[in-house]
C-alpha positions, -999 to +999 in steps of 0.1 A: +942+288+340+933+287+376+949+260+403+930+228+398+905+222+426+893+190+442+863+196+447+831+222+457+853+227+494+877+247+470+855+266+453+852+306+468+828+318+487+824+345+464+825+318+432+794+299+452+774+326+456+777+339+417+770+304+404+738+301+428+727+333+421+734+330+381+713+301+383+680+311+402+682+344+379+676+319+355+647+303+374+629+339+373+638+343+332+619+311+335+589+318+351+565+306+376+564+268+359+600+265+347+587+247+317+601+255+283+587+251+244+606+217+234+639+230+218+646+204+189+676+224+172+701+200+190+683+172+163+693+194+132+732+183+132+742+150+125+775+128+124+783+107+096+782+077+093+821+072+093+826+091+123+799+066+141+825+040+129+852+052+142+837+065+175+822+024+181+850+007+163+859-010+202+828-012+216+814-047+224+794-067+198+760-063+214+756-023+215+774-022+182+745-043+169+719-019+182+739+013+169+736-003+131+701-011+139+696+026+149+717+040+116+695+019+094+662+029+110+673+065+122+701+076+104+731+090+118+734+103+155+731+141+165+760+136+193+787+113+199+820+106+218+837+070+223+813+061+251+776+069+240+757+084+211+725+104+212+699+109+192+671+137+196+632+133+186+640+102+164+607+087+158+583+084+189+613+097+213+628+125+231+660+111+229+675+076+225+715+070+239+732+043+233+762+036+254+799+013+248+793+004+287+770-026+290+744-028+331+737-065+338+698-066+343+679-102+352+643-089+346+629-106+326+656-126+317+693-121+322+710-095+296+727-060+295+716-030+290+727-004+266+699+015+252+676+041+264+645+058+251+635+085+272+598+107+265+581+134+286+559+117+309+549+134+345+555+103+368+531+105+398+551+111+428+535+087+447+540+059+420+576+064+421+588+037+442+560+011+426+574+021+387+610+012+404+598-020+417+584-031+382+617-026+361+647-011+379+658+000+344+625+021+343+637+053+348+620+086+365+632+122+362+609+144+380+623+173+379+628+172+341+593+153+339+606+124+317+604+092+319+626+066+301+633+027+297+670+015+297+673-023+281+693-040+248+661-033+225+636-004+212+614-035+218+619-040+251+621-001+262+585+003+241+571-026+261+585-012+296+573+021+289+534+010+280+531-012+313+547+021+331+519+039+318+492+014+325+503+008+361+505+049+364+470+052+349+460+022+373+452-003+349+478-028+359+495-037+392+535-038+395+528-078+393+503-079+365+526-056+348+558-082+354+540-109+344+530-095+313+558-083+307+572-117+306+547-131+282+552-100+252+590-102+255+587-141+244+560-132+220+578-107+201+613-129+202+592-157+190+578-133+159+542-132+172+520-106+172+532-083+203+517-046+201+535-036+233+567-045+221+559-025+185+549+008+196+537+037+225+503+024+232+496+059+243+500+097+233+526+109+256+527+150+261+552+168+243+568+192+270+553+209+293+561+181+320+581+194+347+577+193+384+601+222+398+590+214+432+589+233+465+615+259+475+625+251+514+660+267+521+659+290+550+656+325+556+696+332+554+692+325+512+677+361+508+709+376+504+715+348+476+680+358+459+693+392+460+725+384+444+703+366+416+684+398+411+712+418+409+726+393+381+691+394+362+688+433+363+721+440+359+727+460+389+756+445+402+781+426+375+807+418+410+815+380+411 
């Protein structure tokens, strides 16, 4: 094994420019979008149930809850460790993680959050900043195009993630959104009718989201380009 490093100022010239150049050889396997069919084979394996028990044995009481609420409506994870388990395409999501660590939120009340429902969703760029101001634990990838909701409930991610759409389709402001947020979280705890809290109120895509942005290094990253060439073509296997 090589000496441990502390960090990229370690790394090798000659290391930095493979890795770079292995991964935009990739961006041109790729193609001009970037975007990919929706691989779902990581959803095929599955732990068992007694392996979930053992992996959340010492987590805290609240996101054990929601893990048993997951196995009984879900089934069994497709990934875990001690720290966080993941399922893929379960139901109306991409993905759903659920994590040992608990994130104080106060919106709309005071909690933790532990569980997160992500989907494909191409956030407006220019709506980013207002979707952060609604619900901090509304969350934005762009570059992956998915959006997600991080909170203790499927509930309360289903509800974030129809106001996100409404204020990104401009049918609600960030404060008409908050305020009716408010009022569906206390319907649904109070067990009365509460469609934002029940389900997507909208179709979201499936794939095909991604925004790979603008390319803006400088003229000196030719010789990097090259190198990815090389590695793509197969003209030059030198690290």
């Amino acid at each position: 094994m090589d000496e441990r490093r502390d960090g990229p100022a370690d790394v090798p010239t000659s290391e930095r420019m493979r890795d770079v150049g292995t991964a935009m050889a990739s961006r041109m396997v790729q193609g001009v979008s970037g975007d990919q069919e929706r691989d779902q084979s990581g959803a095929e394996g599955r732990l068992t149930e007694a392996e979930v028990e053992a992996l959340t044995s010492e987590w805290p009481k609240a996101p054990r809850n929601i893990v048993q609420q997951m196995l009984r409506q879900y089934g069994p994870p497709n990934e875990g460790t001690r720290y966080r388990l993941i399922w893929y395409y379960n139901g109306p999501w991409k993905r759903t993680e659920v994590t040992r660590d608990e994130i104080a939120h106060n919106f709309p009340a005071p909690h933790t959050d532990y569980i997160t429902n992500w989907i494909d969703y191409p956030v407006p760029v220019d709506l980013a900043t207002e979707l952060t101001r609604y619900d901090g634990s509304c969350l934005i990838d762009r570059t992956a195009g998915e959006a997600g909701a991080r909170c203790d409930s499927e509930a309360a991610n289903f509800i974030t993630l129809n106001f996100m759409h409404e204020i990104a389709t401009g049918q609600k402001t960030v404060e008409e959104a908050r305020e009716a947020y408010a009022s569906q979280m206390s319907a649904y705890l109070l067990g009365r009718p509460a469609e934002y809290a029940e389900r997507l109120l909208f179709d979201p895509p499936k794939g095909r989201t991604i925004d790979p942005d603008e390319a803006v290094l400088s003229p000196q990253v030719e010789q990097v380009k090259e190198k990815a060439k090389d590695l793509l073509f197969g003209r030059d296997d030198r690290s």
